[in-house]
C-alpha positions as CSV (number, residue, x, y, z in Angstrom):
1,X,68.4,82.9,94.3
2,X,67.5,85.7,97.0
3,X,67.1,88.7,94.9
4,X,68.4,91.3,97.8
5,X,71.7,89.6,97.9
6,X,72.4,87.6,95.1
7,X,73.5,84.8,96.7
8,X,71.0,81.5,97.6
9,X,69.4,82.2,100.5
10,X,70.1,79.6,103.6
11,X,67.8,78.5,106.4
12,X,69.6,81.1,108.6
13,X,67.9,83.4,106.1
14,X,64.5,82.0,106.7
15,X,65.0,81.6,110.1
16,X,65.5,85.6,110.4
17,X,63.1,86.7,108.4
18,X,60.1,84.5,110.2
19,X,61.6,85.9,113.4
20,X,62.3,81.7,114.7
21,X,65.3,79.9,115.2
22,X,66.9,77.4,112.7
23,X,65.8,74.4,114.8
24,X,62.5,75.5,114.0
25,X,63.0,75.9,110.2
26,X,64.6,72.7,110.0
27,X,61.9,71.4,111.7
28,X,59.4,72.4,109.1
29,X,61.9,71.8,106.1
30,X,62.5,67.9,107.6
31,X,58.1,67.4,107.8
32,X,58.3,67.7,111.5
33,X,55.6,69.4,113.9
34,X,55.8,73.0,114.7
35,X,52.5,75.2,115.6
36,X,50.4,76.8,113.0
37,X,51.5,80.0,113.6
38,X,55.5,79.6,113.0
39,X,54.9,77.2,109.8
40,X,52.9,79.7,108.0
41,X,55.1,82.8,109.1
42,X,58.7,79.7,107.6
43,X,56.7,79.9,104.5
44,X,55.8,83.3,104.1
45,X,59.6,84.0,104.6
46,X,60.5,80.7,102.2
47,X,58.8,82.9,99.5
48,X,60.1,86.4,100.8
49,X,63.9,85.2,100.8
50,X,63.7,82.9,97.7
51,X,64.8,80.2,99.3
52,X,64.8,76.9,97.4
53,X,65.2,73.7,99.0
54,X,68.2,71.5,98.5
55,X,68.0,67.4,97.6
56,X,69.0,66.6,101.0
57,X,65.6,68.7,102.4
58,X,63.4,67.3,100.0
59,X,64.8,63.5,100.6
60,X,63.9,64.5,104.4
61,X,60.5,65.6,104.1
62,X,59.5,62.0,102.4
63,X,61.9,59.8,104.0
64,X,65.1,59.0,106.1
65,X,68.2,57.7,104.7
66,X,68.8,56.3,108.5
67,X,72.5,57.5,108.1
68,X,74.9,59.9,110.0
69,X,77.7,61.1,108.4
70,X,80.5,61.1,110.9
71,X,83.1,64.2,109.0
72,X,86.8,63.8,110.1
73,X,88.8,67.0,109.1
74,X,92.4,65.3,109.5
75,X,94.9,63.9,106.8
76,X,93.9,60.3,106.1
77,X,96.9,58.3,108.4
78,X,96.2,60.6,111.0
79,X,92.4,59.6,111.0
80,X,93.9,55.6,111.1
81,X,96.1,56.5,113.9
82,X,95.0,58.6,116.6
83,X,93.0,56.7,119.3
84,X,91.2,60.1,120.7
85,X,89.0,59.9,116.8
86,X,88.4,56.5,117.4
87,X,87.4,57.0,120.6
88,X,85.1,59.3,119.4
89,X,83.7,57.5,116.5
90,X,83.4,54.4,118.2
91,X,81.1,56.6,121.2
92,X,79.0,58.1,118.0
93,X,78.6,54.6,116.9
94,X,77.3,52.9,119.7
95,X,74.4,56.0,120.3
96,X,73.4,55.3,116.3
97,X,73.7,51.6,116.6
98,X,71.2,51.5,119.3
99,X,68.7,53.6,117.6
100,X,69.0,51.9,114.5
101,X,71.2,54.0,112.4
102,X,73.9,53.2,110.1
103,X,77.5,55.8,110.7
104,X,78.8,56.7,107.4
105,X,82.4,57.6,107.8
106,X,83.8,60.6,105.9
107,X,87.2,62.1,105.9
108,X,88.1,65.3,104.7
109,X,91.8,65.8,103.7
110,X,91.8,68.6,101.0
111,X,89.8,71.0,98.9
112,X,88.5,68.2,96.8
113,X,87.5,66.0,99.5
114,X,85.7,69.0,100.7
115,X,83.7,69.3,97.2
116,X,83.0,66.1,96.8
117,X,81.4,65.6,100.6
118,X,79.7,68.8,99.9
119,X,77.6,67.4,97.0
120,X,77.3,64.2,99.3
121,X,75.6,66.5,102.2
122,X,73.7,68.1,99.7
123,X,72.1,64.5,98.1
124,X,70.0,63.4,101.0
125,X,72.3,60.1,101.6
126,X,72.6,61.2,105.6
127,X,69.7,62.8,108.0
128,X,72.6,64.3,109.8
129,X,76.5,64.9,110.6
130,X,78.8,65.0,113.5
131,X,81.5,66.8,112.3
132,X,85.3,66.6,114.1
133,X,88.0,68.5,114.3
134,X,86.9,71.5,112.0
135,X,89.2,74.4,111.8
136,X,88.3,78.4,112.1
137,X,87.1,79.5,108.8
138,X,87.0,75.5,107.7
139,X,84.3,75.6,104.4
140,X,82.8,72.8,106.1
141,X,81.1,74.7,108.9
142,X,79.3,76.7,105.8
143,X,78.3,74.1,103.7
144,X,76.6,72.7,107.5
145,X,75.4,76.3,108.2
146,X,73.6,76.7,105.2
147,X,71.7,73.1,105.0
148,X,68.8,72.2,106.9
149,X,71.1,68.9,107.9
150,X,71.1,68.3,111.4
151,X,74.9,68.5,113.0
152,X,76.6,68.3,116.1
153,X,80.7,69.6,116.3
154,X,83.6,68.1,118.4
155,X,84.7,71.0,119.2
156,X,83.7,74.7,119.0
157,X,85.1,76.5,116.3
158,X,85.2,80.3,116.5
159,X,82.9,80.8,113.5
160,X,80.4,78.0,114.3
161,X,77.0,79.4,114.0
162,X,75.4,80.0,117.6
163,X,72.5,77.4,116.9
164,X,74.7,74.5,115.7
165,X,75.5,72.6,118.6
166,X,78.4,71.4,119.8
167,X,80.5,69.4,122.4
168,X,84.3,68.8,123.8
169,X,86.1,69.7,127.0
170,X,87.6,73.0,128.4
171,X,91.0,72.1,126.8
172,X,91.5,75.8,128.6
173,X,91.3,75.2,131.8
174,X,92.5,71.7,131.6
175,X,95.8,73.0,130.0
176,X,96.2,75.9,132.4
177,X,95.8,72.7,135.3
178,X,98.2,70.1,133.9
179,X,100.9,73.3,133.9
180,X,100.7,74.6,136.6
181,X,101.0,70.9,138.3
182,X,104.3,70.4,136.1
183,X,105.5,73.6,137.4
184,X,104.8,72.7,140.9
185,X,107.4,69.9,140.5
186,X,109.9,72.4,140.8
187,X,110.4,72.9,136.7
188,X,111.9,76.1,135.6
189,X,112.2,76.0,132.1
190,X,109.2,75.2,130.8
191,X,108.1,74.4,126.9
192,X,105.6,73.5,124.8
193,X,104.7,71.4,121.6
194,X,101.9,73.2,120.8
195,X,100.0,71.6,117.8
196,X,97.2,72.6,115.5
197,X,96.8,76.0,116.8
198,X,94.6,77.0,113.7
199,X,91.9,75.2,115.8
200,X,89.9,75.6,119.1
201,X,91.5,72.7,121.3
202,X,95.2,73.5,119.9
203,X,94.5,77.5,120.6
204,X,93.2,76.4,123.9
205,X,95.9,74.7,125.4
206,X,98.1,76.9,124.4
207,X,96.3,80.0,125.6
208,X,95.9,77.7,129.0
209,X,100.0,76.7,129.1
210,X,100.4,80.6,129.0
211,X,98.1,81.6,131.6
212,X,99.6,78.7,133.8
213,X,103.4,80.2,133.3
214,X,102.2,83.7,133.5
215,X,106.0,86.2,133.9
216,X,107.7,82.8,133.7
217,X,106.2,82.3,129.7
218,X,108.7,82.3,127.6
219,X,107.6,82.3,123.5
220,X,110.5,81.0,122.7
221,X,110.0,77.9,124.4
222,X,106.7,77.3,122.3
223,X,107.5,74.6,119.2
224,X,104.5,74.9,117.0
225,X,103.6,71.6,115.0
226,X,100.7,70.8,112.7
227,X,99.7,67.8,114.2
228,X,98.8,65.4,117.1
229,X,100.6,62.8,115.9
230,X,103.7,60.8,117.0
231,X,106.5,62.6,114.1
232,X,105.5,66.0,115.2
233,X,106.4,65.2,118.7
234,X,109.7,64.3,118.3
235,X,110.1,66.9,115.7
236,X,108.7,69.9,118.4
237,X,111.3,68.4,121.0
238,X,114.3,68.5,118.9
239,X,113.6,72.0,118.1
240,X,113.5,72.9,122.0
241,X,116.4,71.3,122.7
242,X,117.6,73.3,120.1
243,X,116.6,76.6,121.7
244,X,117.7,76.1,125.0
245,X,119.4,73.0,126.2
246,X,118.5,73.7,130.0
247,X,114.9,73.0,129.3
248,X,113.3,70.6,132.3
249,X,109.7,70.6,131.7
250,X,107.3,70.3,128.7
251,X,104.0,70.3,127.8
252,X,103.0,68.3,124.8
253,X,99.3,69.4,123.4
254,X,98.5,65.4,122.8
255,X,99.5,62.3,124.0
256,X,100.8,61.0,121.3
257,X,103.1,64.2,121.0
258,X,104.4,63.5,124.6
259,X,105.3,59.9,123.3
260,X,107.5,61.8,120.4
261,X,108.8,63.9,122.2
262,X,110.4,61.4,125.1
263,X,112.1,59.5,122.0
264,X,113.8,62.7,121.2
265,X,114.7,63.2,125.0
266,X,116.0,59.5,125.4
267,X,117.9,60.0,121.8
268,X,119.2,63.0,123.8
269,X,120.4,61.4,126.3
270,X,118.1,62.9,129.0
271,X,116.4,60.8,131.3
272,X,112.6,61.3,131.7
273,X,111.3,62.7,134.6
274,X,115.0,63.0,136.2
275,X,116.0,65.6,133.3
276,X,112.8,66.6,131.9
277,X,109.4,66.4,133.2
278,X,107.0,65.7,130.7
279,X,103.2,66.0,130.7
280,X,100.7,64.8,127.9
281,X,97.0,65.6,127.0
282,X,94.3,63.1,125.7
283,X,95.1,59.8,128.0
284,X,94.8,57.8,125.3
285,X,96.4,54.6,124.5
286,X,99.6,56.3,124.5
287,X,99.9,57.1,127.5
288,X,100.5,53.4,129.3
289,X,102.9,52.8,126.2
290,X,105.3,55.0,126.9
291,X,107.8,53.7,129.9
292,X,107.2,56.2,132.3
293,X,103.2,56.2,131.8
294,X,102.4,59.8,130.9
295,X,100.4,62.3,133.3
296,X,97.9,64.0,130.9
297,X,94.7,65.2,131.1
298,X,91.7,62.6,130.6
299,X,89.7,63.3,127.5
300,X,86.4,61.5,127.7
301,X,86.4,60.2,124.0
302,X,83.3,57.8,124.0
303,X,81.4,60.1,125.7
304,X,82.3,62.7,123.3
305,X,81.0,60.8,120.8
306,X,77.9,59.3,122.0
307,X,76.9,62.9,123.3
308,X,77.6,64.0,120.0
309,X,75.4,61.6,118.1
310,X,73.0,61.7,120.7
311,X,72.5,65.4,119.8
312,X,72.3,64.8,116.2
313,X,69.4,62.1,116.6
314,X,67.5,64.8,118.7
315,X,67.4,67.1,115.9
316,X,66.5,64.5,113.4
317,X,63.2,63.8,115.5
318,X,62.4,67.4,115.8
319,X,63.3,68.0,119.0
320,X,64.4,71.5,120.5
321,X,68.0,71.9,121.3
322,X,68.4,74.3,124.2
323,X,71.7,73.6,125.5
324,X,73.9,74.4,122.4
325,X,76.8,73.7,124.1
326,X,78.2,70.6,126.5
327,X,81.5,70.7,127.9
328,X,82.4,67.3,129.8
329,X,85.0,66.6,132.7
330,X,88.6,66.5,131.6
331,X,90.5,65.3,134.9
332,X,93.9,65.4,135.6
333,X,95.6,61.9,135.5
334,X,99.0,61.8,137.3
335,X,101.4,59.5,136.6
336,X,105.0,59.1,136.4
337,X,106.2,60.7,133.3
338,X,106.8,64.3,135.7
């Protein structure tokens, strides 16, 4: 226990006190190369702060496990049904296939699922972790922050540490793009399902839809729903149709959204695009199952997930991360849905 704080001191700790970063630290802490210099200044602050190594630092420093934990922050059915995770994890998958790793797959759903992979983080059974779809404030990103486990996030959560890398899209931009195309269709009144806003990519798009709609933004015309799943779209729709019957355009936060929320406009009665114009994110699976095909944005899942694991497996060898965070090409895809 670090005496000046009363709380165990972290590799962050180290890392400030020897004046490095954390990739260095966890470089010295997982028996890889650093100069003579930097490893003897890491151990003079390893004694200064107190810091005591966890199991998963000690397994490191004698052997690999030759496991990646990949962490899924979603309710269990949501993990089994959305193709954008299994884009991902199948992407992460072939990168630690073809260097010989096995993917352990972890799915966090509550506060005891949290403990539990906690103490599995902690017990040196994975020389890393990609983590996906962590929210701001999530405990997750601390339990990461404070090992020296090498991790890549899906995603950029607000209170990530600025030396854990991470990768996505600029669901931003991308949502300000896919809008303001809607809108050029002639659209008027303009909604949104707008789902997980407690996280980046749902605070994103909607902070994207807004910028696109500018004086024409109307908050009432925003349907918040937990979720990118299939129920939450038709859910979101009902309640715009609700709130103002003359709505003709809509922006659903996921693909599988947009697909809920043309059910509720056929149950409607209103014809999709001739009533409603309707516009997706993701271009998942989804999208060529719904009759029209969806215009949405093009997530590149695989990549995603290879990039993802690719960055975790340069940490594990030691390597320097200097680009901390990779944002990939999320193209417009125009169908016939608007």
């Amino acid at each position: 226990m670090s005496s000046r704080t009363g709380k165990r001191a972290t590799v962050h700790d180290i890392a400030a006190a020897a004046g490095v970063s954390r990739g260095t630290v966890s470089r010295v802490l997982n028996g890889g190369y650093v100069s003579s210099s930097a490893r003897a200044a890491i151990e003079r602050a390893i004694r200064e702060v107190g810091y005591v190594p966890n199991t998963a630092a000690r397994n490191l420093v004698m052997q690999r496990s030759q496991a990646i934990g990949f962490i899924v922050l979603e309710p269990h059915e949501l993990f089994l049904e959305d193709p954008n995770i299994g884009g991902i994890m199948l992407g992460a998958n072939a990168t630690l296939s073809a260097a010989d790793y096995q993917m352990v797959n972890l799915v966090v759903d509550s506060e005891r699922d949290t403990a539990r992979i906690t103490r599995y983080l902690s017990g040196g059974f994975v020389d890393g972790a990609i983590i996906v779809s962590a929210r701001s404030h999530d405990p997750i990103i601390q339990v990461v922050g404070g090992l020296a486990l090498p991790s890549a996030f899906v995603g950029h959560p607000r209170d990530l540490h600025p030396e854990i890398p991470y990768i996505g899209i600029d669901n931003l931009a991308s949502a300000e793009e896919i809008t303001r195309r809607l809108v050029d269709t002639g659209r008027r009144r303009v909604g949104m399902i707008a789902a997980a806003v407690d996280r980046d990519s749902g605070a994103d798009r909607l902070t994207g839809f807004r910028r696109a709609l500018g004086d024409m933004f109307d908050e009432t015309l925003v349907a918040e729903v937990p979720l990118y799943d299939f129920a939450c779209g038709a859910k979101g729709m009902r309640t715009l149709l609700e709130r103002d019957p003359a709505i003709d355009g809509v922006f659903a936060a996921s693909d599988a959204i947009a697909a809920g929320a043309m059910e509720a406009l056929r149950e409607a009665g209103r014809t999709v695009p001739g009533d409603v114009g309707l516009v997706g994110f993701d271009d998942s699976s989804w999208a060529l199952r719904t009759r029209p095909h969806l215009s949405t944005v093009h997530q590149p899942a695989g990549d995603i997930g290879e990039h993802a694991a690719d960055l975790v497996l340069r940490q594990v060898r030691g390597e320097e991360i200097t680009q901390r965070g990779l944002l990939l090409p999320s193209p417009i895809v125009w169908r016939h849905s608007a």
